[in-house]
N, C-alpha and C positions, 0 to 999 in steps of 0.2 A: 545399530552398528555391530560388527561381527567382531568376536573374540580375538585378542590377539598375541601374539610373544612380547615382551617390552625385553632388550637386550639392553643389560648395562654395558657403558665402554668406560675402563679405567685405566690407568698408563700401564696396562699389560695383560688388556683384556683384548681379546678378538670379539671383532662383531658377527654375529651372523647374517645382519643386512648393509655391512658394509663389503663392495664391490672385491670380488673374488682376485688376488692379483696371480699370475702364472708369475715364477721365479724369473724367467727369464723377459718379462714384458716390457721391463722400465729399467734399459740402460744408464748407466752413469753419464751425467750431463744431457740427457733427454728435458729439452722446455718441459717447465711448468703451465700451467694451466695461467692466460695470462686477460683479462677481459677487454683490455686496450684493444689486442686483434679482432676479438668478437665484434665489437662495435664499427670498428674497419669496414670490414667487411661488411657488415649489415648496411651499414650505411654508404660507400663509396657507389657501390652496386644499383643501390633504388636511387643516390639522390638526384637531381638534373644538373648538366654541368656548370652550372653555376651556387653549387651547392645545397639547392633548395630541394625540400619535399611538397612539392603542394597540398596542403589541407585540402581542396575543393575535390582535386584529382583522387585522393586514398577517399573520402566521403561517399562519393558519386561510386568507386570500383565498387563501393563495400554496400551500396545499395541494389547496384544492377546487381550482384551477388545474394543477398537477400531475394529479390524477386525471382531468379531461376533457381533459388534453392524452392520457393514455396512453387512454383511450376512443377518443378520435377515431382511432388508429394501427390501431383495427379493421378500418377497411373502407376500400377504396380510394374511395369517394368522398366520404370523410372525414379522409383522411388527408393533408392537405396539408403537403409538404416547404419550409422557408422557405431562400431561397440569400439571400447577402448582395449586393445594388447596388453599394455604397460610397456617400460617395466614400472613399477609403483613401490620398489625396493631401494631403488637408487635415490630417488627424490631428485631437488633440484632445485635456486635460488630462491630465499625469501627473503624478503627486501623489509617484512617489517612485523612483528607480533601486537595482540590488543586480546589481553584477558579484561572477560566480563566484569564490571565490578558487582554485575546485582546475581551473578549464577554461580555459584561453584561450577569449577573444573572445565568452562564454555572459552574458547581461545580460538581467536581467527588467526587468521595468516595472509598477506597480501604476499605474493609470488611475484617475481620476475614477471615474463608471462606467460603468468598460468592460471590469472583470476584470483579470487577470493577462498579462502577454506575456514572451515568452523569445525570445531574439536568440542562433544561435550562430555568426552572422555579425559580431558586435560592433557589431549596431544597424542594419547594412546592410538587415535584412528581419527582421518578427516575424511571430510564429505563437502563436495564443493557448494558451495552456498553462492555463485556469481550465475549470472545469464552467461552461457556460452559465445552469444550473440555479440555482447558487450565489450570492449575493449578487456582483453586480455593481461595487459601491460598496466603494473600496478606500484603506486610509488610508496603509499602511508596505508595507514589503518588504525582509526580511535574508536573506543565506545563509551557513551556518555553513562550520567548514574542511572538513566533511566533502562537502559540497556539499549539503545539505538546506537546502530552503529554508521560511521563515517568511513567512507571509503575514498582515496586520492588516490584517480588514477593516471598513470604516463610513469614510467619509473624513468629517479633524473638522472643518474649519475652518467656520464662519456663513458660507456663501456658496456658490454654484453649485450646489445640490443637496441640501443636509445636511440635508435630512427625510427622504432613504433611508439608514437605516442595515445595520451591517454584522452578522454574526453570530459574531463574536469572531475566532479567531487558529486559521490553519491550517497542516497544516504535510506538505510533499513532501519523499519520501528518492529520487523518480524522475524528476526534472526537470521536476517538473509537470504529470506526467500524471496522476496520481491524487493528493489531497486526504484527508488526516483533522481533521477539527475536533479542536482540542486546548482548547476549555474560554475559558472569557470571553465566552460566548455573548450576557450580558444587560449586557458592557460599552457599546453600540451603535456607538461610534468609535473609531478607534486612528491617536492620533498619532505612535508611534512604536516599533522594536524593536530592540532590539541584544543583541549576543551577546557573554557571556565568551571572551575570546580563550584561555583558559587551559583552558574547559571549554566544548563544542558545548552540553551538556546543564544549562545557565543561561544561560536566556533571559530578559529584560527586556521588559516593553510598558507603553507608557504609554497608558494609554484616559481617553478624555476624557467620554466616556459620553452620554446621548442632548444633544438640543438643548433640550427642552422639558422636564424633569423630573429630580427629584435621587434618583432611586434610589443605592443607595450602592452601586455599582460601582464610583465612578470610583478613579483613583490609580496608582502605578506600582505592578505586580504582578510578581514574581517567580517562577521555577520554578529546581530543581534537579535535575529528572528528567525533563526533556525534555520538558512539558507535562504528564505524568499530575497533579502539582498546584500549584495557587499562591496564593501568599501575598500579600496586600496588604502590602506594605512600605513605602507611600509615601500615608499617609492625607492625604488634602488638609484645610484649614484648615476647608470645609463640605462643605457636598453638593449646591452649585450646581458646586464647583472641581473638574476633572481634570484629568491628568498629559498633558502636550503634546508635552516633549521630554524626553530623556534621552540620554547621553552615557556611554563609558566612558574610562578613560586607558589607552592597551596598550598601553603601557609600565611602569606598575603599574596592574594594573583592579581592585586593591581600592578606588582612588580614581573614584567617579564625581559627576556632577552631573545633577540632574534639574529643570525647571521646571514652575510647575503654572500654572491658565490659571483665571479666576475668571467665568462666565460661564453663563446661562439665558436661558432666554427664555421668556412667557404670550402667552398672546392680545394684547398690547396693545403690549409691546416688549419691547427686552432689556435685563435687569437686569446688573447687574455688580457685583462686589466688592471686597476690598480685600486678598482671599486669593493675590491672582497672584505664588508666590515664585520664588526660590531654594535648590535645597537640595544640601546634599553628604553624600557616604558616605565612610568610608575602611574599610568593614570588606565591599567586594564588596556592596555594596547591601544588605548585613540590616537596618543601622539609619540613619536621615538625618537631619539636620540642618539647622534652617532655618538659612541664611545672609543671608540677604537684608537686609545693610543696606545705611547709605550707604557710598557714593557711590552706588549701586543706585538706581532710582530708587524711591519710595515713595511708596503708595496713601495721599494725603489729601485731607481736605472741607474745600474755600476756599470759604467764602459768595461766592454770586454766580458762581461757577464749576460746569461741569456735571462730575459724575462720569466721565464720557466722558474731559475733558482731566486728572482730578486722579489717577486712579486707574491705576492698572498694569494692561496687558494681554496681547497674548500676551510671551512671549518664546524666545531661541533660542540655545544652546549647543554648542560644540564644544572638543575639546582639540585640540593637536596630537600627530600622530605620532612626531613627529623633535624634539622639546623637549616631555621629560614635566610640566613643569613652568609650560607656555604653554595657557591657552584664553580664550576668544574666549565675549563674551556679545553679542547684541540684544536690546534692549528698544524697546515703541510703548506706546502708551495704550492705555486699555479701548474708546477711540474710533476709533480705526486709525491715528494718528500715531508716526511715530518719535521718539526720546525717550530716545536714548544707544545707543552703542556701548562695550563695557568690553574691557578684557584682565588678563587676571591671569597673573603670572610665578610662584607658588607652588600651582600644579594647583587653582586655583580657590578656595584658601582665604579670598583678599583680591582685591579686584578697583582698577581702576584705570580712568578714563573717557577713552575716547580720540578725538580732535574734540570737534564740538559736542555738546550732547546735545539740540537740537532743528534743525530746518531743516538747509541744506546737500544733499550728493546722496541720501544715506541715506532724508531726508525726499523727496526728490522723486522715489524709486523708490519707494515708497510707497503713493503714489497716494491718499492719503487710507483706504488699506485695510489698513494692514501684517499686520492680522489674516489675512490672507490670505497671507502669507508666511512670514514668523519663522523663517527660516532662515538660520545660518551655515555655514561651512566653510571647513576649514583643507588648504591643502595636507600632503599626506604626507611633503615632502621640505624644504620650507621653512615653516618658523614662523609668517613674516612675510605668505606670502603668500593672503591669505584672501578668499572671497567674499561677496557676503549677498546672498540673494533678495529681487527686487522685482520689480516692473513689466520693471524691463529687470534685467540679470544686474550686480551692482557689483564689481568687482574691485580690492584695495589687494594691492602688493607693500612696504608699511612697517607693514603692521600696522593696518592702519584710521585713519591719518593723511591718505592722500587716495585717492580713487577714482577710479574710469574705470569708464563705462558698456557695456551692449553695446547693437548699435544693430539687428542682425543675427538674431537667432533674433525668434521671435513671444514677444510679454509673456506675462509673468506667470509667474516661475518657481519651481517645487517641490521639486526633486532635484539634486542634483549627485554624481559618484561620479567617485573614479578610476579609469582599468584597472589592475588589481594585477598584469598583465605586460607593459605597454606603458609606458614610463617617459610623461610628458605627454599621454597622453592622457585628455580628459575627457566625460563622459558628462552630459547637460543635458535633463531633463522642465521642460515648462511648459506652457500651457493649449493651445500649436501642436503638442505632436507631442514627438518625440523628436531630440534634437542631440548630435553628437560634435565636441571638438577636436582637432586633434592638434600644438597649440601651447601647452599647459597651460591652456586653457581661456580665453586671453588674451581679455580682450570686445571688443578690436577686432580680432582677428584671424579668421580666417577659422573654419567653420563649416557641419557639415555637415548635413544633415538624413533620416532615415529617411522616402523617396518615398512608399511604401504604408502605413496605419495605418489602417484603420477604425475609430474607436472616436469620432467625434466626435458632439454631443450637440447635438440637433434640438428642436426646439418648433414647426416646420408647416413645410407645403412643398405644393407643386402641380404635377401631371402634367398635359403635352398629351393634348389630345384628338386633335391632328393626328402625335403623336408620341412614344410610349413612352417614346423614350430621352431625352426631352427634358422634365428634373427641375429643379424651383428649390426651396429649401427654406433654413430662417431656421435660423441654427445657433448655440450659446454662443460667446461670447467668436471666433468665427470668421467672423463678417456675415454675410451672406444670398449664396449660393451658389448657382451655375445649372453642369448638365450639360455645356453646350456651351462652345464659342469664343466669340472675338467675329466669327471669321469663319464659324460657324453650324452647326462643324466639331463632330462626337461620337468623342472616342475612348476616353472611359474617365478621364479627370480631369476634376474641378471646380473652377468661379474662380468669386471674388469679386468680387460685383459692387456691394454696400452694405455700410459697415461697420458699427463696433460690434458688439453681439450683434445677430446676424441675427433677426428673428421671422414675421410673416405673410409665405408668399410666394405671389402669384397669377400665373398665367399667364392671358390670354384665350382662352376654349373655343371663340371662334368663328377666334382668328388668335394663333399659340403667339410670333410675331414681335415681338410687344404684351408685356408680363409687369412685375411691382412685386414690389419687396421692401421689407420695412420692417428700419430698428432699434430698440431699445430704447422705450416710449412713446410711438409711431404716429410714427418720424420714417421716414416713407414715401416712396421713390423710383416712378418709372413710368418703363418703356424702351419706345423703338420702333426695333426693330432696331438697338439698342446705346445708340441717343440720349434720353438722362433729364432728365427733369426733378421738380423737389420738388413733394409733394403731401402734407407733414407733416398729419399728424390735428389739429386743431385743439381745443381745451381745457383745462379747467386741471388734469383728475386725468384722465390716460391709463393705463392698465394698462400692465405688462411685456409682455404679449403683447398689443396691443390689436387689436380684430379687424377686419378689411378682407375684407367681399363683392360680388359682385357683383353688379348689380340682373338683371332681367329681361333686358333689353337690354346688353350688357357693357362699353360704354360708360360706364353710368353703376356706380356704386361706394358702397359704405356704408360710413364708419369709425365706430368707438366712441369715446369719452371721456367723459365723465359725462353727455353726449349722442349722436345718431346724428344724423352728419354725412351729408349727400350731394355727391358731386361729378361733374360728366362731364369726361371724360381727352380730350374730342377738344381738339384745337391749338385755344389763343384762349378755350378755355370753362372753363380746369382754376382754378375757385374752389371752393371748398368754400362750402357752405351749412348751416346747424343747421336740422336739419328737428324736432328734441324740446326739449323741457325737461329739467331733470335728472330722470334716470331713474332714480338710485340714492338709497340713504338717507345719503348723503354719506360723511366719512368716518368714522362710527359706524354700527351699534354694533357693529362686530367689533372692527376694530386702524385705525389711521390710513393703513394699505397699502390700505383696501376704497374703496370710491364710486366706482369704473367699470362703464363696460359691457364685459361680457365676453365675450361673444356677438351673432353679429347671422345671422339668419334668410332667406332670402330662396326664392323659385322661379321657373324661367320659365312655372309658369302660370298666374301673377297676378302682373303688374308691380306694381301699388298695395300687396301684400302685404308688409310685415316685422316678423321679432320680434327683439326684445330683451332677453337676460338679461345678472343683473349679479351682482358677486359675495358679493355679500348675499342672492343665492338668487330675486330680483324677476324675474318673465315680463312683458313687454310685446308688443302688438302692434299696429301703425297697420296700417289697411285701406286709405288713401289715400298712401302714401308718395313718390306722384310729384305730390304736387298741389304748388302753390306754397308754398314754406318754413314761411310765416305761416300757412296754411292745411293743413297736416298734425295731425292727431289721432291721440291715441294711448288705446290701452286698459290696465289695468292690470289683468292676469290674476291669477283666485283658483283654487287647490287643495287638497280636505285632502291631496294626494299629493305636491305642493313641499316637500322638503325644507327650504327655507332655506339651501343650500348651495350655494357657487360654482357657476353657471350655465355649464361649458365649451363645450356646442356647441349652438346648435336646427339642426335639419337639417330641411326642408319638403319634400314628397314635389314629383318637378318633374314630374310627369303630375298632382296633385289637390290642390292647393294648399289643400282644408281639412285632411290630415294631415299633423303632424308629430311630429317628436322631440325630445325637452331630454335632456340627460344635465347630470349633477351629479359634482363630485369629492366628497373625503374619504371617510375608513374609517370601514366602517360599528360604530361601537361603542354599545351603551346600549341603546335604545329603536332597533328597524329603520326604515329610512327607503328609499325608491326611490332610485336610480342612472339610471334611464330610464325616464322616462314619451311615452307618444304620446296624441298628439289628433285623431279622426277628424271633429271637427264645429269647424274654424277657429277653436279654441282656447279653447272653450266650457268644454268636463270635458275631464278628462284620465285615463288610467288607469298604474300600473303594470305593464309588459311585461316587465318582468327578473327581480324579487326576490330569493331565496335562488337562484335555477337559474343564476344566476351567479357570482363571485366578487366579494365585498363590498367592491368597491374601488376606487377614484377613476377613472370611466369621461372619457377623455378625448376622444373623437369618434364622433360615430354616422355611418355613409353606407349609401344606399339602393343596392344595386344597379341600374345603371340599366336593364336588362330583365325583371327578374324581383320586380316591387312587392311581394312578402310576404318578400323577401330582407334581412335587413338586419346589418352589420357594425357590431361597437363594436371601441375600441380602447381598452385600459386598464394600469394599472401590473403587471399580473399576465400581459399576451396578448391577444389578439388572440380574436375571439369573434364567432357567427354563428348567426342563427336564419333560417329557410324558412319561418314560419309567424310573423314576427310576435310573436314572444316567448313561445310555446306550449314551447318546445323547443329548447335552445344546443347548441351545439356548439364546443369550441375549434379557432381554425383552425390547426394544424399544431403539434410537440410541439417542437420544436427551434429557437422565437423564444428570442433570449437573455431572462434575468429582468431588465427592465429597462423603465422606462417606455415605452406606445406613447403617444406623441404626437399623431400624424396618422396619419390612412390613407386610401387614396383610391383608386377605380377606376375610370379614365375611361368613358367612353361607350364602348361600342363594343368593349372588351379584356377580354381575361379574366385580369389579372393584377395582383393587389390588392398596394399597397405600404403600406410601414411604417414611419414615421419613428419611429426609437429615438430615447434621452436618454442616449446614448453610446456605442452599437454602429451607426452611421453610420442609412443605409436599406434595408431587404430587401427582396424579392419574391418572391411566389410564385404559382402559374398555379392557376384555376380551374375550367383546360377540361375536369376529369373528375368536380367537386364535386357533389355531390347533395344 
């Protein structure tokens, strides 16, 4: 592995691989970075309207995907190699740490999704240790004494992603270099794994199982032979409810405690129960016990109160090492608030409430999400001294009587681990990247960060036409990110330049010194050579990604919201205008997430030209879009080839302005439905151009090659894909993109080198100059 900077961060230190912010980027009252929406979005989009994702349908896309990938490897001008961009500076979620106990300094990392990573620098530099092939989407990560690691894949929590699930539980005797699936295939998530300290070969996993459906997989499962089988040992109260957490005592590990998590979701919202326990074993996990009384909090119906605040939601346990007889509970609501801290002195039998049990710091690392946390930890050396994940990292040295925040790593944290030969050092995942202490992980203390990490998770971006290496793109929980300096300088790192979750980002094709990045709900920025100004989307239902194009002229600009706004960016002119009516069927009849425009259309060779899709599946298009506000008309397109399904992209040919393209998300299950249709007569009829000759699966962007009009690239959750002829004939474009949402893709004028914004393996590129 190569050499590298290790940057401390202390409460007055600057980083050098923390995200560059311009002074004027991140207005007062500008959304945080929030993972509820990501999920949203992810999920609304793909699932069918009845809420479900089909297992059989993402299986079967991800296999036809596989075989035109290993087609494509036939002929050299088919065979395109994907390298990675980055950025690898910024990094991006890790959901869970596992230092070696039998290596110094060897530490993996399970990612969002972004695979598997191993560090045998102790964090200084990673190198992915996962099949790229493999489910991406990653929940746990243990390694035994022997040094075999377990891997739980589907990451569980309701937010940032969790419509891609995992494909159960795997497991490495070579440090990761090769993979066997060991069984839990149809669990879909895994919140967690642990191992008998007594025996390598009893393993524990707690799967929470899909988002959207109660197959009975969920609960804690058990093995005694090293995966060949397992036993449900931990049946949940229904078959909404799976196993979250789990815990052993090792100091005696016939004693363990495990938490279950009561939680679904339909088309319309999420339901919760009254199932969310606790439970204990004293016989090595064969048999459990609910425990879960008072002082615990419990799941009741107070008229007038929502289930959200009365009901029990996730929660988070630990023992200690060094007093067998001490652990550590958190408890939130089924609504994301905090809602007690306990400790028990008798190895969990009887539990005790420690502080408040609402409000306080607890509640305000939280963030109104704790669902997204629910994690404790207990020092290995002291009893007393515990942490709990939030927003920022909380730290008590009396046992959860008072806290201290961290101010210093990026929010929102996942993992915490010790090194099992470094006394004080501690190891810290969170939605920035990877952190080590080497102060016990004190949260004002100082704080380092792993420089290089690709695996951060994109939703759009824009390439210069005047300049390759000059990348802006909207990224999770990490703002909207531009290639360069502020002094215009390229060297291989990217800064933040909007925060929150970054989403649309545009560069101007006529001058790359111009460029907007939006956050969350069209809160849109515009720079001129560094200097921004606000140019938020206007509306009352904006989409998580809501879309921003550019007209004809590139001055002027189209956003979405339950309308299509226009605005011109020159100095003294920057108002937004509502050039439509509402253009959606509001917020029915899918779920109360729908009634935006999700798409907007445009070309240089008809300024008056644009269309509008939304995510109810509606095509629009005004032929006069540069008239005066009040005098804009709009038409509302019929198809029998419109699905009804999320509208992701129109793309309008920019030499003939009567063809284009609609792509649609979701997997295709039931009755077949198109993914990409084109319109040769300005949006008269439409036909199907993809069908079955692709893989049936949530097509996220179409772009025309700019020389070559029968050329045309989609990008979608299964890869990246290319037809010569207009949809006669695909082709996948190179076999070695990770399995992992393509987002955006784009290939300037002029270049022959098509990029790829992943949804957790940063952005790739790959060159076209021998494609045929």
């Amino acid at each position: 592995m190569a050499a590298t900077l290790v940057v401390l961060l202390g409460a007055s230190a600057a980083s050098g691989t923390e995200p560059e912010r311009d002074a004027a980027a991140t207005p007062a009252g500008q959304a945080t970075a929030n993972p509820l929406g990501a999920e949203e979005w992810m999920y609304l989009q793909r699932a069918n309207p009845d809420g479900s994702i089909p297992d059989a349908a993402v299986a079967e896309a991800i296999a036809q995907s596989d075989q035109m990938g290993t087609a494509a490897m036939g002929s050299p001008s088919t065979d395109q190699v994907w390298a990675e961009l980055g950025p690898s500076n910024i990094g991006g979620r890790i959901r869970d740490v596992a230092a070696d106990p039998t290596t110094r300094n060897v530490v993996y990392i399970a990612t969002g999704t972004g695979g598997l990573w191993r560090s045998d620098d102790a964090g200084a530099t990673f190198e992915s240790a996962w099949d790229d092939q493999l489910p991406q989407s990653m929940g746990a990560v243990a390694v035994d004494s022997r040094g075999v690691v377990w891997a739980g894949t589907g990451e569980p929590d309701h937010g940032g992603g969790s419509a891609y699930y995992g494909r159960g539980v795997y497991k490495s005797s070579d440090d990761g270099a090769t993979w066997t699936n060991m069984g839990l295939v149809t669990g879909d998530t895994i919140g967690q794994v642990v191992i008998d300290p007594r025996d390598d070969d009893r393993v524990f996993v707690a799967v929470m199982g899909a988002l959207h459906d109660t197959e009975p997989t969920r609960g804690l499962f058990m093995t005694e032979n090293g995966g060949d089988t397992w036993t449900r040992v931990l049946v949940p109260g229904s078959t909404a409810t799976g196993a979250i957490d789990v815990t052993i005592n090792k100091n005696n590990p016939d004693i363990m405690l495990a938490t279950t998590w009561d939680k679904i979701r339909d088309e319309k919202s999420r339901i919760y129960g009254k199932n969310s326990y606790l439970y204990r074993s004293t016989d090595g996990g064969r048999t459990w016990a609910n425990i879960h009384m008072a002082p615990l909090p419990q799941s009741v119906d107070i008229e007038g109160q929502p289930v959200t605040a009365t009901y029990v939601g996730r929660m988070g346990v630990d023992f200690s090492d060094s007093d067998p007889n001490r652990a550590y509970l958190i408890s939130s609501t089924a609504g994301g608030n905090f809602n007690g801290f306990f400790t028990s002195t008798d190895a969990g039998a009887t539990w005790t409430p420690v502080g408040p049990t609402s409000g306080g710091t607890l509640q305000s690392i939280s963030g109104g999400f704790a669902w997204w946390f629910g994690r404790v930890y207990v020092d290995p050396v002291d009893p007393m001294h515990v942490f709990a994940a939030g927003v920022s990292l909380a730290e008590s040295r009396d046992g959860g009587l008072t806290w201290v925040t961290s101010q210093t790593p990026h929010a929102d944290q996942h993992g915490l681990e010790w090194d099992p030969f470094t006394p004080g050092k501690v190891y810290l995942g969170n939605d920035g990247g990877f952190y080590w202490s080497n102060q016990n992980g004190a949260a004002r203390g100082l704080w380092a960060k792993t420089p290089h990490l690709a695996v951060t998770q994109f939703y759009a971006m824009d390439v210069s036409v005047q300049d390759g290496a000059r990348v802006n793109a909207g990224s999770q929980d990490n703002g909207s990110l531009k290639s360069w300096a502020n002094d215009n300088t390229v060297n291989g790192d990217w800064f933040g330049f909007v925060g929150g979750d970054g989403m649309m980002n545009r560069i101007d094709p006529t001058n790359d010194r111009k460029y907007y990045g939006c956050s969350q709900n069209g809160g849109c920025r515009g720079f001129v050579d560094g200097a921004g100004f606000s140019m938020t989307i206007p509306g009352a239902r904006k989409n998580w990604v809501a879309p921003l194009e550019f007209a004809a002229d590139p001055r002027i600009m189209f956003g979405g919201s339950e309308f299509v706004n226009r605005i011109n960016t020159d100095p003294g002119q920057r108002v937004w205008q509502r050039i439509s009516p509402d253009l959606t069927e509001g917020t029915e009849p899918r779920a109360p997430g729908f009634g935006t425009v999700t798409a907007i259309g445009t070309s240089p060779a008809d300024p008056d030209l644009v269309y509008a899709g939304t995510d109810s599946g509606l095509v629009w298009v005004s032929r006069n879009a540069m008239a005066a506000p009040e005098e804009v008309t709009w038409e509302k397109l019929e198809s029998p080839v419109f699905p009804g399904r999320w509208v992701t992209r129109i793309t309008v040919d920019p030499d003939n302005a009567k063809v284009a393209w609609a792509t649609f998300s979701g997997w295709r299950s039931g009755d077949p439905y198109p993914h990409l249709v084109m319109t040769t007569d300005g949006g008269s009829t439409w036909k199907d151009i993809a069908g079955k000759r692709i893989p049936q699966a949530p097509i996220n962007d179409v772009i025309r090659h700019p020389e070559k009009r029968n050329w045309l690239f989609i990008a979608t959750d299964v890869g990246v894909f290319r037809t010569t002829n207009l949809g006669k004939t695909w082709i996948k474009v190179g076999a070695n993109l990770p399995l992992v949402p393509v987002n955006d893709i784009d290939l300037p004028d002029g270049s022959d080198t098509l990029y790829a914004a992943t949804y957790g393996r940063s952005i790739w590129t790959t060159s076209l100059a021998d494609a045929g």
